[in-house]
NUTORBA-980861 format. One record per residue (C-alpha): residue number from 1; residue in one letter; x, y negated, z. Coordinates in steps of 0.02 Angstrom, whole numbers, m for minus. Layout:
N
pos->NUM; code->A; px->X; py->Y; pz->Z
...
This chain:
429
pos->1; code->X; px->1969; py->6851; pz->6432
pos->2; code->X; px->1861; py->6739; pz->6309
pos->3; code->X; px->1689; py->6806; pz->6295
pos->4; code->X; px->1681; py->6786; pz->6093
pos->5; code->X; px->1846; py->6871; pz->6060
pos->6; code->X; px->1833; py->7025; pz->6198
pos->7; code->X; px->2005; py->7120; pz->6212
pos->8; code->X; px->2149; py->7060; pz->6130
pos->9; code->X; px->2342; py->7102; pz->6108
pos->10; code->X; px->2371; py->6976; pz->6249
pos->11; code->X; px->2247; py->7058; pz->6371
pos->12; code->X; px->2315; py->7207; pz->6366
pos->13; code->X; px->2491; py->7125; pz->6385
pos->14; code->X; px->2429; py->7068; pz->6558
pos->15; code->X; px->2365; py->7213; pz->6613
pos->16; code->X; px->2514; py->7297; pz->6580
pos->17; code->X; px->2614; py->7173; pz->6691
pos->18; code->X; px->2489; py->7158; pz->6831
pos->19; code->X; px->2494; py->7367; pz->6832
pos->20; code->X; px->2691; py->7357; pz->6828
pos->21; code->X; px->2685; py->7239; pz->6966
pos->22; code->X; px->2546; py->7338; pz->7050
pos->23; code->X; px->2456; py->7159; pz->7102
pos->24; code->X; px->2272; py->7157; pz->7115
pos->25; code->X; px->2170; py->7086; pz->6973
pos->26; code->X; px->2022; py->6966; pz->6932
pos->27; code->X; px->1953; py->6939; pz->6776
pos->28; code->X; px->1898; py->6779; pz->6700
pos->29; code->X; px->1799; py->6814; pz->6581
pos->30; code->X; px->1775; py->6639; pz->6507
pos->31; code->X; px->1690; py->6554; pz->6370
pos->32; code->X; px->1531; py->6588; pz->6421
pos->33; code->X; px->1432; py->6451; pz->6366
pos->34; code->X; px->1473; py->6469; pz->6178
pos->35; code->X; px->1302; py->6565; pz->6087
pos->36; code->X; px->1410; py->6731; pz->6028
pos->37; code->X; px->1470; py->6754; pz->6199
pos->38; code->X; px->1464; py->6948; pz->6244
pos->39; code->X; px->1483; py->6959; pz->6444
pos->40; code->X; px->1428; py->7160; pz->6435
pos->41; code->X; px->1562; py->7199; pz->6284
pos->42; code->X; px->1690; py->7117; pz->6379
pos->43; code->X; px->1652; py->7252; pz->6514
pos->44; code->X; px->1659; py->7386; pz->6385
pos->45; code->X; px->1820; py->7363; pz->6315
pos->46; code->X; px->1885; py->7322; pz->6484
pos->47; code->X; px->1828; py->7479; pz->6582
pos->48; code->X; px->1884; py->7583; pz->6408
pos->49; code->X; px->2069; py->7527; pz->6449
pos->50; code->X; px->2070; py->7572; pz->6644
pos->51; code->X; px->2013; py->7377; pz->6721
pos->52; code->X; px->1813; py->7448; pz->6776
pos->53; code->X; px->1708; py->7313; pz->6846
pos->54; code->X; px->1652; py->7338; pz->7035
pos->55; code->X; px->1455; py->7329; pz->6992
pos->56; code->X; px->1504; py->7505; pz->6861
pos->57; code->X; px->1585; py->7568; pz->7012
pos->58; code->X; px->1765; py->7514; pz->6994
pos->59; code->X; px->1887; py->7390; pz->7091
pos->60; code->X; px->1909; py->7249; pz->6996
pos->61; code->X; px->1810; py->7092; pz->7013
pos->62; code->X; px->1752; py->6999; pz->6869
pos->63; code->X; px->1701; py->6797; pz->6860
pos->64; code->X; px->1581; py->6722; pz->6723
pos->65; code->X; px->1636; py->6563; pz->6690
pos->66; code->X; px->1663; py->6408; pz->6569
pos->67; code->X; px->1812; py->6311; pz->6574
pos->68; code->X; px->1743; py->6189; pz->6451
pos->69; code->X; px->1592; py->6158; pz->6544
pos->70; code->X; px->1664; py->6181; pz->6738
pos->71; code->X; px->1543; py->6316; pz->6745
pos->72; code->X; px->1569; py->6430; pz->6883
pos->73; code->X; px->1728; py->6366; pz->6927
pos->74; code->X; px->1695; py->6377; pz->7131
pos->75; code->X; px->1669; py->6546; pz->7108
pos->76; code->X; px->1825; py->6600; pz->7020
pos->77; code->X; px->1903; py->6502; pz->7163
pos->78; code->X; px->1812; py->6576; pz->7299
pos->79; code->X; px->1856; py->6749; pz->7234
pos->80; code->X; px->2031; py->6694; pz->7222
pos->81; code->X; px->2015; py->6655; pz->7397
pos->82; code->X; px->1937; py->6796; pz->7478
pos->83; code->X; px->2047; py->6936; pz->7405
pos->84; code->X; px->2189; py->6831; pz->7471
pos->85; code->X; px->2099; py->6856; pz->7626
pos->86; code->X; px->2092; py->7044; pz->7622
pos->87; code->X; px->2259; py->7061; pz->7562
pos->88; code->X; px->2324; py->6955; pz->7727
pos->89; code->X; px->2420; py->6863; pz->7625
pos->90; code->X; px->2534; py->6754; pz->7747
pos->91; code->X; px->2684; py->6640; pz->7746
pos->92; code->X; px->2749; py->6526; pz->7882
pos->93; code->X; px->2768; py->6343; pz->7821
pos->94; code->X; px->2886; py->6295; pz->7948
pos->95; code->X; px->3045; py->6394; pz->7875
pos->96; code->X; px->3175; py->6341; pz->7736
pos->97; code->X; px->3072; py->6342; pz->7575
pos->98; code->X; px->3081; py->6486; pz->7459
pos->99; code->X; px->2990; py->6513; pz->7294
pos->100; code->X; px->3005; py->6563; pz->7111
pos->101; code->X; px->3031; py->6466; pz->6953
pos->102; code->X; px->2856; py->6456; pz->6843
pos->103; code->X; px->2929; py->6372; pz->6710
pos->104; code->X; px->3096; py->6254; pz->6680
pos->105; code->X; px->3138; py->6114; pz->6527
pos->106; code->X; px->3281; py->5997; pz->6534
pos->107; code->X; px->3188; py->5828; pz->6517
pos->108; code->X; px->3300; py->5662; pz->6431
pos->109; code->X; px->3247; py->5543; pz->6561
pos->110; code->X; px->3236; py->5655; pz->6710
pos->111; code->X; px->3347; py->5780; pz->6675
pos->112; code->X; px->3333; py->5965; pz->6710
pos->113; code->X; px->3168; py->6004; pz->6806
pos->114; code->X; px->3080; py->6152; pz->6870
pos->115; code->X; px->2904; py->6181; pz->6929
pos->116; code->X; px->2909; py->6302; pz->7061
pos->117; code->X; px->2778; py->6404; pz->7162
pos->118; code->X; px->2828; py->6381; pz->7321
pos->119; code->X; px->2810; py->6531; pz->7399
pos->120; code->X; px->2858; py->6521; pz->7578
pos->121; code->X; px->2900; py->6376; pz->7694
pos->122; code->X; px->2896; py->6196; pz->7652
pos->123; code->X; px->2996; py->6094; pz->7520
pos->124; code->X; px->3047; py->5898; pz->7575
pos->125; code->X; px->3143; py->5784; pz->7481
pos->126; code->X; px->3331; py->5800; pz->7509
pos->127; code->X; px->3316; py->5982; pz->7525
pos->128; code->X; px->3492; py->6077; pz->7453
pos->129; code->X; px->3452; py->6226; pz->7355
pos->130; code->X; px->3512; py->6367; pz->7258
pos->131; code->X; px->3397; py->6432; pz->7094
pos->132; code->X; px->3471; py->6549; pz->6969
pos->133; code->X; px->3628; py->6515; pz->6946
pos->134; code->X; px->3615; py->6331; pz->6997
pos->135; code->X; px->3629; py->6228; pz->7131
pos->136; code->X; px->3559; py->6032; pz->7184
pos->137; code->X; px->3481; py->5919; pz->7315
pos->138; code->X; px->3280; py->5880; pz->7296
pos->139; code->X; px->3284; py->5701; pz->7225
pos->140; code->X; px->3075; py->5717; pz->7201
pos->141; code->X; px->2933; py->5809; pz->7205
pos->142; code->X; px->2799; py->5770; pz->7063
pos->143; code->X; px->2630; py->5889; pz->7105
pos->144; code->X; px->2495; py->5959; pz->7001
pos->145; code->X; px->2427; py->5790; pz->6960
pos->146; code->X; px->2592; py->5723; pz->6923
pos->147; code->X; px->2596; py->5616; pz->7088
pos->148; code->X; px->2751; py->5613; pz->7195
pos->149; code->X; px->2748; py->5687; pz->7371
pos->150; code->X; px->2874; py->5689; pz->7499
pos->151; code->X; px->2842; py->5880; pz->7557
pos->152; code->X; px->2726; py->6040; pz->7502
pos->153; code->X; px->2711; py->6201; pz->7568
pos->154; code->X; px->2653; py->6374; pz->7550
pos->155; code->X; px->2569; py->6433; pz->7378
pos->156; code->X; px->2573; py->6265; pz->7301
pos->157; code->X; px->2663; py->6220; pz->7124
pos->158; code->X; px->2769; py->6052; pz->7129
pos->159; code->X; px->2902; py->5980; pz->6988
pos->160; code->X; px->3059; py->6006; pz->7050
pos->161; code->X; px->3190; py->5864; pz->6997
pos->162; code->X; px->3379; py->5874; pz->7055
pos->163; code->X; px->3442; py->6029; pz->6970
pos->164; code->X; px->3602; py->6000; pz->6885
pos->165; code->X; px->3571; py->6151; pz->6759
pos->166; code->X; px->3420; py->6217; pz->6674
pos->167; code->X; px->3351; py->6387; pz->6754
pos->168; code->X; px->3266; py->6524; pz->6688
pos->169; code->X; px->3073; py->6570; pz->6722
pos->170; code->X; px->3081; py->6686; pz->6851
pos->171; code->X; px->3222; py->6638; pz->6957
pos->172; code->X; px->3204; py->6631; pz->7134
pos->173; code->X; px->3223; py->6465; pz->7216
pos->174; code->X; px->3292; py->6435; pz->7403
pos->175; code->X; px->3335; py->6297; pz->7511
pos->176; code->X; px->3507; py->6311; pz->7610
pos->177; code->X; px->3573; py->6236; pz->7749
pos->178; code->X; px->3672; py->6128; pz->7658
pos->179; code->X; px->3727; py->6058; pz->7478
pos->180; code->X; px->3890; py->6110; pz->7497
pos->181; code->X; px->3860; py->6305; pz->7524
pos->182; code->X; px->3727; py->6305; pz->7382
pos->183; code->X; px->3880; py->6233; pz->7265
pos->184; code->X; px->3966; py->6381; pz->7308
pos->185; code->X; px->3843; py->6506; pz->7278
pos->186; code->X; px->3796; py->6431; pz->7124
pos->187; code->X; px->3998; py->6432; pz->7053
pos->188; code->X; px->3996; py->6636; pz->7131
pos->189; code->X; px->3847; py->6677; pz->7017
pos->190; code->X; px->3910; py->6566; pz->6869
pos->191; code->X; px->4068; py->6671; pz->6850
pos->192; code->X; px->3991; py->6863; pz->6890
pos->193; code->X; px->3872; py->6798; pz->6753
pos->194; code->X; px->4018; py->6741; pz->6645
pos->195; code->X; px->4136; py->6899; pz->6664
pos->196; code->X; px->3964; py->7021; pz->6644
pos->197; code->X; px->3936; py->6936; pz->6490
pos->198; code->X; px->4119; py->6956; pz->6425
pos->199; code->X; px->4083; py->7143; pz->6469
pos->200; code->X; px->3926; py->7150; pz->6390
pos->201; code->X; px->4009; py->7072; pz->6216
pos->202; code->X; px->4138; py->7179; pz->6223
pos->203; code->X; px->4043; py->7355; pz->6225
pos->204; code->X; px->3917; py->7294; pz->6076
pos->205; code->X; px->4078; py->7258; pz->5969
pos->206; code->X; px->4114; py->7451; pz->5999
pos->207; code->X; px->3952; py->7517; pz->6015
pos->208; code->X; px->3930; py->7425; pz->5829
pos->209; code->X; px->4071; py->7485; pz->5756
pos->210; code->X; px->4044; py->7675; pz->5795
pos->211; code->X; px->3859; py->7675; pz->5733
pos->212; code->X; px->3911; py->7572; pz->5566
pos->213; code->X; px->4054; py->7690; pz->5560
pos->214; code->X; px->3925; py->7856; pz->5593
pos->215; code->X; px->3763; py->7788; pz->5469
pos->216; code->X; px->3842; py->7675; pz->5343
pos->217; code->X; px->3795; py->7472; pz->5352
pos->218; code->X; px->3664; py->7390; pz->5480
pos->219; code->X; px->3587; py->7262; pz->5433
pos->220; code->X; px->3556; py->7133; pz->5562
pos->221; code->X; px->3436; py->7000; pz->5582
pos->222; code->X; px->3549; py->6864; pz->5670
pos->223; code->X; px->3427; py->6742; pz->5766
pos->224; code->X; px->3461; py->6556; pz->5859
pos->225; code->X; px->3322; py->6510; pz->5942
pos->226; code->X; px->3294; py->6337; pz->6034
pos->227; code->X; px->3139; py->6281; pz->6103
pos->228; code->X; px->3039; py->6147; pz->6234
pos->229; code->X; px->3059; py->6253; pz->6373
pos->230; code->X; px->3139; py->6382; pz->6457
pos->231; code->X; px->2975; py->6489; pz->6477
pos->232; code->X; px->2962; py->6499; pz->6278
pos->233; code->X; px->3137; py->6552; pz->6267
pos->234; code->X; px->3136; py->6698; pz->6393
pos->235; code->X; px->2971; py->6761; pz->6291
pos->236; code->X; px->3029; py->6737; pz->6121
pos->237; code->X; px->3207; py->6800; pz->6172
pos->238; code->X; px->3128; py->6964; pz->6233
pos->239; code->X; px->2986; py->6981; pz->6100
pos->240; code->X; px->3105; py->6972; pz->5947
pos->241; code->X; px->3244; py->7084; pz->6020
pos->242; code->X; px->3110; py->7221; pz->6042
pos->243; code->X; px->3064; py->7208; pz->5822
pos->244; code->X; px->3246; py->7286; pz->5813
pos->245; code->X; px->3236; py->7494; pz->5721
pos->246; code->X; px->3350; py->7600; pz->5684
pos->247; code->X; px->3373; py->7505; pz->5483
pos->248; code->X; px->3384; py->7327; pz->5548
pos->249; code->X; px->3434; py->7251; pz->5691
pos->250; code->X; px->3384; py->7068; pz->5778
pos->251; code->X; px->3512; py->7007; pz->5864
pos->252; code->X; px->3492; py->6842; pz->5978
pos->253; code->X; px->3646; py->6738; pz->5950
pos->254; code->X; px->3600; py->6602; pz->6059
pos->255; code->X; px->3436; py->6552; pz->6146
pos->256; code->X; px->3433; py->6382; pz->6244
pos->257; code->X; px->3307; py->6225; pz->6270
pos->258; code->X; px->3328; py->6079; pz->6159
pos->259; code->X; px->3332; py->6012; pz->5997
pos->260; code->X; px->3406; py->6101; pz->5847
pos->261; code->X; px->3584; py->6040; pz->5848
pos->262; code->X; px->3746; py->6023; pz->5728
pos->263; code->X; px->3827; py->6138; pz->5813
pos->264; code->X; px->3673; py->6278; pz->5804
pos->265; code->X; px->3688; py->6253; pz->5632
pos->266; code->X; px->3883; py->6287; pz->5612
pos->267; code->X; px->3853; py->6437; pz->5711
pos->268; code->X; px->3720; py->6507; pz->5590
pos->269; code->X; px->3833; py->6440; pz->5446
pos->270; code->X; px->3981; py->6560; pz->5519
pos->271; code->X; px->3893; py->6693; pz->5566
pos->272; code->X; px->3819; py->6704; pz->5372
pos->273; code->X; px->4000; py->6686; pz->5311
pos->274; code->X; px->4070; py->6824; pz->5424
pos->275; code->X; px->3961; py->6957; pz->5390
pos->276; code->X; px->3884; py->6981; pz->5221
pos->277; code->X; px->3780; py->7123; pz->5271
pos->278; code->X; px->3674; py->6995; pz->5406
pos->279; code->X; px->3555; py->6858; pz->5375
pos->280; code->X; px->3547; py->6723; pz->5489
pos->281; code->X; px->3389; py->6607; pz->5519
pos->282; code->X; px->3380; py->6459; pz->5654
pos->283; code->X; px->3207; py->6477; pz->5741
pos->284; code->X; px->3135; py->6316; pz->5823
pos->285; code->X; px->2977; py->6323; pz->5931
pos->286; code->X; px->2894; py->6162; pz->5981
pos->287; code->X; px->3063; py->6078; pz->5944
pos->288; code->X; px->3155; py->6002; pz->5781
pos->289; code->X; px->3297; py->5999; pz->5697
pos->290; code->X; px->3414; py->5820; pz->5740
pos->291; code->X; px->3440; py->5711; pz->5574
pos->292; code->X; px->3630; py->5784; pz->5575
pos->293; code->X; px->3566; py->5941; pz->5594
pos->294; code->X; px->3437; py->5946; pz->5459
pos->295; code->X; px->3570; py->5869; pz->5334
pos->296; code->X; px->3699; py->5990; pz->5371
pos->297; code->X; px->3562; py->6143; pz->5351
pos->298; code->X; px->3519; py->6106; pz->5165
pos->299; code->X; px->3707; py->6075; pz->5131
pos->300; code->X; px->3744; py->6240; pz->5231
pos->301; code->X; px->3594; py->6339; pz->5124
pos->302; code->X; px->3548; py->6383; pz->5341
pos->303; code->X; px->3364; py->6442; pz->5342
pos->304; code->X; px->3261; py->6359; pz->5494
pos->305; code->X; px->3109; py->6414; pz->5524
pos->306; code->X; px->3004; py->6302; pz->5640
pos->307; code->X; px->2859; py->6350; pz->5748
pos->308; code->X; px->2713; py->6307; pz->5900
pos->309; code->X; px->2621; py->6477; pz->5913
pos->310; code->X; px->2732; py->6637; pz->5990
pos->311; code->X; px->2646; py->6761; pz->5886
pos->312; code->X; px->2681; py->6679; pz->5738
pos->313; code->X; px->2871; py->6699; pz->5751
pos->314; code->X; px->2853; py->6859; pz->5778
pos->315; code->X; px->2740; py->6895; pz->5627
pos->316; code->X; px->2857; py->6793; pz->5526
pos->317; code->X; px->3017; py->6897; pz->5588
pos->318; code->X; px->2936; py->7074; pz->5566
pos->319; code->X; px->2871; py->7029; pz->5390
pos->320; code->X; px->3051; py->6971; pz->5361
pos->321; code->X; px->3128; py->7141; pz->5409
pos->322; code->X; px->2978; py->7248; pz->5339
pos->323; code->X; px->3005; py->7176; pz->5149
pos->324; code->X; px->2823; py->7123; pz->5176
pos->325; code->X; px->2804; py->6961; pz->5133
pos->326; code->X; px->2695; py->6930; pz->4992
pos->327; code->X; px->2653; py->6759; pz->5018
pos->328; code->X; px->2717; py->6657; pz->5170
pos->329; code->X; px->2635; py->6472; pz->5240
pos->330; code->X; px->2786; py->6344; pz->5266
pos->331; code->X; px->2775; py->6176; pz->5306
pos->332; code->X; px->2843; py->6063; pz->5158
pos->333; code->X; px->2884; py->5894; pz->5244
pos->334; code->X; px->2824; py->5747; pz->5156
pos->335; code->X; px->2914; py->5601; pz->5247
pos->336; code->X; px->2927; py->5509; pz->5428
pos->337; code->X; px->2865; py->5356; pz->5489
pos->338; code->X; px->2944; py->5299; pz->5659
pos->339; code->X; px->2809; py->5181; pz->5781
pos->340; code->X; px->2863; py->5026; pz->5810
pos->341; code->X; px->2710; py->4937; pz->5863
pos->342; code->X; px->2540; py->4984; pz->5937
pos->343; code->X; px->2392; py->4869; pz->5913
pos->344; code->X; px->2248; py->4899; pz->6016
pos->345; code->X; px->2069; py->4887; pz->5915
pos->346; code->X; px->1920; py->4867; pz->6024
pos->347; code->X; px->1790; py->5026; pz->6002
pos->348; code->X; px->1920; py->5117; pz->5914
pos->349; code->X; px->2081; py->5149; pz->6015
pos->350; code->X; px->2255; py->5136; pz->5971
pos->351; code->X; px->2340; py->5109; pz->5810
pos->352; code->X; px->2514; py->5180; pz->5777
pos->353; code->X; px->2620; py->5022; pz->5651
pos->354; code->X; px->2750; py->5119; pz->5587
pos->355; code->X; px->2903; py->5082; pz->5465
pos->356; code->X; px->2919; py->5246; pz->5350
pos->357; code->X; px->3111; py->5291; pz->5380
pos->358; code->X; px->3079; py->5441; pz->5261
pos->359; code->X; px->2987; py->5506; pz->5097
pos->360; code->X; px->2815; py->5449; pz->5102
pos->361; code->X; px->2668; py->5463; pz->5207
pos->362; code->X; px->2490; py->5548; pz->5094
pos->363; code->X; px->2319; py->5507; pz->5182
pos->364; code->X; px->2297; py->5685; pz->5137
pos->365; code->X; px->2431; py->5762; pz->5250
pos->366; code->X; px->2443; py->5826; pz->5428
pos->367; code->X; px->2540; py->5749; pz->5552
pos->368; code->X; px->2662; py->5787; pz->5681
pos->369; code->X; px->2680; py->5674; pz->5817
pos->370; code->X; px->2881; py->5704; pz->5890
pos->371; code->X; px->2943; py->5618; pz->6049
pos->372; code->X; px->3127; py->5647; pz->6092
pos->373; code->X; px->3139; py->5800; pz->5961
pos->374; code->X; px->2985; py->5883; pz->6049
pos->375; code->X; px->2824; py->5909; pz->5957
pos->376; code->X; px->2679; py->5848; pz->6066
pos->377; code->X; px->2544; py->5849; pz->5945
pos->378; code->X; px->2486; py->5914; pz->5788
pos->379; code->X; px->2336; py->5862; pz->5707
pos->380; code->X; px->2281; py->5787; pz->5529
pos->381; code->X; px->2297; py->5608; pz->5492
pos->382; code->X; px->2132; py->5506; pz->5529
pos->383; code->X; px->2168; py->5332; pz->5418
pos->384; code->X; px->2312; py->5291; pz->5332
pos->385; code->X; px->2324; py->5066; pz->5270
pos->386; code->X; px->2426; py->4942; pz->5228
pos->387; code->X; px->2377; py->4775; pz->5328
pos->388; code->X; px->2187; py->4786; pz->5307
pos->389; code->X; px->2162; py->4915; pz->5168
pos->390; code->X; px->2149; py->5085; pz->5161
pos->391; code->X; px->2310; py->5182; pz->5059
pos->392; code->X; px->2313; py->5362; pz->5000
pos->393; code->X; px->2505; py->5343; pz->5001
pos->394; code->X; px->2632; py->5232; pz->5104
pos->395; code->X; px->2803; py->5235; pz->5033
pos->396; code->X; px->2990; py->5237; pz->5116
pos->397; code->X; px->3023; py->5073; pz->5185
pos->398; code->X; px->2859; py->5004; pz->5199
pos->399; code->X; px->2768; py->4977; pz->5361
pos->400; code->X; px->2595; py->5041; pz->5360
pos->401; code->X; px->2452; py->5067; pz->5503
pos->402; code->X; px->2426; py->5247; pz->5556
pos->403; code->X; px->2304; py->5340; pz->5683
pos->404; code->X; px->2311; py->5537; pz->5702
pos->405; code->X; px->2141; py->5632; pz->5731
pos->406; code->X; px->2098; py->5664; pz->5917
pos->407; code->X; px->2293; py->5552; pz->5967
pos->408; code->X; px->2260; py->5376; pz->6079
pos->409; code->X; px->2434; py->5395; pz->6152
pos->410; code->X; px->2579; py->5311; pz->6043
pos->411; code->X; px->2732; py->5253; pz->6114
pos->412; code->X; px->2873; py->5156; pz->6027
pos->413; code->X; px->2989; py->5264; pz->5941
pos->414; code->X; px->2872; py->5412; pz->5926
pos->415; code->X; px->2912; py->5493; pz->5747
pos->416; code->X; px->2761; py->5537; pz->5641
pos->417; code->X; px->2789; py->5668; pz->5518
pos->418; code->X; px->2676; py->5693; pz->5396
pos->419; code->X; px->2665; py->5869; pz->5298
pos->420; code->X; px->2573; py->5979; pz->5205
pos->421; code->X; px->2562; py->6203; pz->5203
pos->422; code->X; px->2615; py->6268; pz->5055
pos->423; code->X; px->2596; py->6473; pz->5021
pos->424; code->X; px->2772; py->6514; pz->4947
pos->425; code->X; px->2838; py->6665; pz->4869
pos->426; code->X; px->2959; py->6772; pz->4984
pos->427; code->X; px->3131; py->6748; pz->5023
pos->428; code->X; px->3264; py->6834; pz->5086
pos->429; code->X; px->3320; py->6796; pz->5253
């Protein structure tokens, strides 16, 4: 919990979780060092929702400390530490490995990879498994540093990389005795999940058609939504579904990790077409749309709505349904410049020469910087030239010179887009 901000909608999220769960918790109440820190209102607002600090009498332990800074880190640790301790948490590091799935992306060199927390017994490389509805051999291990390692064990997070499907956060992972028995649980669960979902699909159809045919029309918010990992999907996924009322309805057409593809867009294209009583948008989050994509979208009239903060999706969506939108902020693309050099400038870092593939690129605009459709930083741009002097504008098919504020890491083929937030009247989704 920051110490400036005290309570917020997210805090009380986790409470809510760790109660559900009924684990124990420790508060972090970080941010310390900053000058309108408030340690004691933190403990106010805390103890007012049911979380009462140990020193006012309660059970929960509390830890001042400053991530910035390292400042009290040890302690947070030790704390950590010692209620593991009382809680006897155990495992036994010489069984088959079991654990759950933190968080899961399907990478385009590596391929689909997990980070687990491995939860019991100890993971080696060459390990079959089973996770979700998936199955593969451990080809390596990559640990919180990003080193490789040929084994970890109990309570420690590692990259998984062998999977030969993405899972979901939350899956349990297991090692098996062998590769060819965790194929075959993996093609079991693929097909209960298959026929339960051909179940599923089958009941909304009815369950639809009684309630349009009881209260007139529905109107339905009909969402795809694609995004860096599979973390952001679950979370969006379940946030968005919950917006629905009894007047208008979201319904998740597809949610999946990856770029926003030609065929996401034909969906959304024939889903507006079908029913004339739905609106369809294409949600993106952290991702973007793939040039074929984009194209076919204007030419389509598909709306696609592209994002990097959660709550901000789901303000956008529940203006959208509410008829509250009296202004809006949307990004207005100005152009793209792809990097296809990077020259090195002694007490000032990298510079990013780029060819401008699209538009134009304003000294005045923020930039994007997108690697393999994924948005890995967004900042504004620091200096815009051509050859040695400094350009408020850089037109398509020129090369120009380009750093982005707080960005020393280019690599070739890294797409800068450069745009600017524009307040726009509201439209109808």
């Amino acid at each position: 919990v920051a110490a400036d901000d005290g309570v917020m909608p997210q805090t009380l999220e986790a409470i809510e979780h760790s109660r559900a769960a009924k684990v124990p918790i420790i508060v972090a109440i970080n941010k310390v060092d900053k000058p309108d820190a408030n340690v004691e209102r933190v403990k106010k607002e805390l103890a007012e929702r049911g979380v009462q600090w140990s020193g006012w009498g309660g059970d929960i332990e509390m830890v001042e400390v400053s991530a910035k800074k390292r400042q009290n880190i040890d302690g947070l640790l030790e704390m950590i530490l010692l209620t593991a301790d009382i809680l006897e948490l155990k495992s036994n590091p010489k069984r088959n490995a079991t654990g759950t799935v933190l968080e899961a992306k399907l990478d385009r060199g590596r391929g689909a990879v997990a980070t687990v927390l491995v939860q019991n017994g100890s993971l080696r490389i060459g390990d079959p498994f089973i996770v979700g509805n998936f199955s593969g051999r451990v080809r390596a291990l990559m640990n919180d540093v990003g080193e490789r390692v040929l084994e970890v064990g109990p309570a420690m997070p590692v990259e998984v990389l062998g999977l030969d499907g993405v899972p979901a956060a939350g899956d349990q992972f297991q090692v098996v005795d062998d590769v060819v028995k965790a194929q075959q649980i993996a093609q079991f669960r693929q097909a209960k999940t298959r026929a339960t979902a051909l179940a599923r699909s089958a009941a909304r159809g009815l369950d639809q058609l009684a309630a349009q045919m009881e209260s007139g029309v529905v109107k339905e918010l009909l969402v795809i939504l694609k995004a860096d990992v599979q973390g952001s999907v679950e979370v969006l996924k379940d946030t968005l579904t919950k917006l629905s009322t009894n007047k208008v309805k979201v319904r998740i057409m597809r949610a999946a990790v990856g770029a926003i593809t030609y065929d996401d867009v034909l969906l959304a294209s024939a889903s507006q077409a079908a029913d004339s009583g739905a609106a369809t948008v294409i949600i993106g989050f952290n991702v973007r749309p793939e040039t074929r994509a984009e194209d076919i979208a204007k030419q389509e009239e598909v709306d696609i709505r592209l994002h990097s903060i959660i709550y901000k999706v789901e303000e956008e969506i529940r203006n959208a349904m509410l008829g509250l939108m009296d202004a809006t902020l949307k990004d207005v693309v100005l152009g793209k410049a792809e990097v296809r050099d990077i020259i090195r400038v002694p007490k000032i870092g990298s510079i990013a020469g780029c060819m401008v593939i699209n538009g134009s690129i304003k000294r005045t605009a923020k930039a994007r910087l997108i690697r393999n459709n994924v948005v890995i930083f967004e900042s504004a741009i620091g200096s815009l030239r051509r050859f040695k002097d400094d350009t408020s504008e850089v037109q398509q098919g020129y090369e120009c010179g380009i750093t982005v504020d707080r960005f020393n890491d280019y690599k070739l083929g890294d797409i800068v887009e450069a745009f600017i937030v524009e307040k726009v009247a509201p439209t109808q989704l």
